[in-house]
C-alpha positions in Angstrom: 1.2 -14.1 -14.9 3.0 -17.3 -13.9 2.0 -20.3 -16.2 0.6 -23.5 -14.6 0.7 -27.3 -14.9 1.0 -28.6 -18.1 -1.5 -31.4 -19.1 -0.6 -34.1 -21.7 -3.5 -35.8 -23.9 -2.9 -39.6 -23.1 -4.2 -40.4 -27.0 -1.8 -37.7 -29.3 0.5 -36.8 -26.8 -0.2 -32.7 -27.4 0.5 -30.4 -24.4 -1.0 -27.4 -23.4 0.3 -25.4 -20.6 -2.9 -24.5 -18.1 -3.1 -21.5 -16.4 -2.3 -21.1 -12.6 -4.5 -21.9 -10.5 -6.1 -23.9 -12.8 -7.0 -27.9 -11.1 -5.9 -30.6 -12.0 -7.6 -32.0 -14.9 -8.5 -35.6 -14.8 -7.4 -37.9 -17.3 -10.1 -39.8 -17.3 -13.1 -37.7 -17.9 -10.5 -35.1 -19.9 -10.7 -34.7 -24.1 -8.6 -33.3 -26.0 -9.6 -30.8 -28.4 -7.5 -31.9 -31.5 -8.0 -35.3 -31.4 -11.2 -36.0 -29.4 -14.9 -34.6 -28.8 -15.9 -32.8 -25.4 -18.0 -34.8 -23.1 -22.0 -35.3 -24.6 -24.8 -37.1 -23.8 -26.3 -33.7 -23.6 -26.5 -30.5 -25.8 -26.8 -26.7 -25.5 -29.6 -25.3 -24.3 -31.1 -28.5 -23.1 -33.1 -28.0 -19.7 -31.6 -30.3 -17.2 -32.0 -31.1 -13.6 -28.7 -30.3 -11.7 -28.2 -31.6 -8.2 -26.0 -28.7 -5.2 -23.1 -29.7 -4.8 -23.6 -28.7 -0.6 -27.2 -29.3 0.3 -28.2 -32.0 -2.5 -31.3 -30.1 -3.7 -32.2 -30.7 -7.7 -33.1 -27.4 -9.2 -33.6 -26.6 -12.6 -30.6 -25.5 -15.3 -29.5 -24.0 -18.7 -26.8 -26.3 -20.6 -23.9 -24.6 -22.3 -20.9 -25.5 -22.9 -18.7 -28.5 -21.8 -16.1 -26.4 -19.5 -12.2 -26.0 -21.0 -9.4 -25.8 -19.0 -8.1 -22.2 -18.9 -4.5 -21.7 -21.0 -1.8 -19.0 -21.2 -1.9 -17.0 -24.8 1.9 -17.1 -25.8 1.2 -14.0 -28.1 -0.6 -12.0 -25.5 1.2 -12.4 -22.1 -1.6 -11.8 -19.4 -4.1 -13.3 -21.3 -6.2 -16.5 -20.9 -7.8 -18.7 -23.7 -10.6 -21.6 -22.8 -8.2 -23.4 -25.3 -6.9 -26.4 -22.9 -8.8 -29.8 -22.4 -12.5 -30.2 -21.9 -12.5 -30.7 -18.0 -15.6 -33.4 -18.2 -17.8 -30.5 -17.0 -20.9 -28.5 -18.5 -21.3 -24.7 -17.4 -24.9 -24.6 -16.3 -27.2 -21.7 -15.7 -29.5 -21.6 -12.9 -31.8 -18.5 -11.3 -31.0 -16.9 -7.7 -33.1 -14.3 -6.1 -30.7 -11.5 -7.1 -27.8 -10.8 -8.8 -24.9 -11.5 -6.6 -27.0 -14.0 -4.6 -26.2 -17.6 -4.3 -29.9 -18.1 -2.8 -31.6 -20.4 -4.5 -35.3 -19.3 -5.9 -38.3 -21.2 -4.9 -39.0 -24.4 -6.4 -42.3 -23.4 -7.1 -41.0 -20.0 -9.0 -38.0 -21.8 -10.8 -40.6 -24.0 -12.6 -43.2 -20.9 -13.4 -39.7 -19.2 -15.1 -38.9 -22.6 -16.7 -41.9 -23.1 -17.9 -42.1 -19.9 -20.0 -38.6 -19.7 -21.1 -38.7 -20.2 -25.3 -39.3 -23.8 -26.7 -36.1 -23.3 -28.9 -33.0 -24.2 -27.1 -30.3 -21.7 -28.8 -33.0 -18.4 -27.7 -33.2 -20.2 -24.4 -29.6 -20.7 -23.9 -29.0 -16.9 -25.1 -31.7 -15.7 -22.8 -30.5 -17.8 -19.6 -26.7 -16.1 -20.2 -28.6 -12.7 -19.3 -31.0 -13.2 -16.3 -29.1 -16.5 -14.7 -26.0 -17.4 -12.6 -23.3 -19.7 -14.5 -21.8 -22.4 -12.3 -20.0 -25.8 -14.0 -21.1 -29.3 -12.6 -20.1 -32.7 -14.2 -22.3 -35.2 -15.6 -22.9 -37.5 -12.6 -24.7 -34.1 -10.9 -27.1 -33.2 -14.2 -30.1 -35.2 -15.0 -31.7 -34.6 -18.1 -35.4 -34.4 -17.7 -38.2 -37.3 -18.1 -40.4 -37.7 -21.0 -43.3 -36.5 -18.9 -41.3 -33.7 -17.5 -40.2 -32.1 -21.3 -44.2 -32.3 -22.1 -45.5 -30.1 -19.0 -42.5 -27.6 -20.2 -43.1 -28.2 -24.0 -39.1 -28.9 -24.8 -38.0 -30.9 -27.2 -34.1 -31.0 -25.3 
């Protein structure tokens, strides 16, 4: 495995060396992990609207984490760590009609699941990692939902 760009934080100067094929992380929306926090504004588990990238369409989502760029281990060749810079992305999960599918489910049917998924965010999050499809988006395509919108699903965040 051939190692990638390197990425320099522009606050402590620290380098990591990102995997190949990696891209490029911005500056801008980048943290470091030693000497700054990933992207918030939202947290784990939190039930969020997320808008396709290709047709535009808001559906429904599962927060995890804020995506990490991808780095070589030096003590394991061939291995990769999420050790790098936070990207300015969240993974989010969403439902499909199968696994392997990238069809969306009904609107109708993605709020019935929604709407029974557990009230407490870390069994939600755990369940979503079994049943749903992972994908990462960055904050200016996740909406978290309105005040009116957490009461019909009973969510606190």
């Amino acid at each position: 495995m051939r190692d990638g760009p390197d990425w320099t934080c522009p606050n402590c100067q620290r380098s990591w060396t990102l995997a190949e094929g990696e891209p490029p992380v911005p500056a801008e929306a980048s943290r470091c992990p030693e000497c700054g926090e990933p992207p918030s504004g939202f947290s784990q588990g939190q039930v969020v609207w997320v808008t396709e990238l290709n047709t535009g369409r808001e559906r429904l989502g599962v927060l995890d984490d804020p995506v990490q760029a991808g780095c070589p281990d030096p003590e394991e060749p061939g291995l990769l760590r999420d050790c790098g810079p936070f990207t300015g992305e969240f993974m989010v999960f969403h439902l499909s009609h199968g696994y392997g599918s990238a069809d969306p489910v009904e609107p109708e049917a993605e709020r019935e699941v929604f709407a029974n998924l557990p009230l407490d965010s870390s069994r939600r999050l755990a369940l979503a990692h079994h049943f749903m499809t992972g994908f990462s988006a960055p904050p200016s395509r996740i909406r978290a939902l309105s005040s009116a919108e957490a009461a019909e699903f009973g969510y606190r965040g």
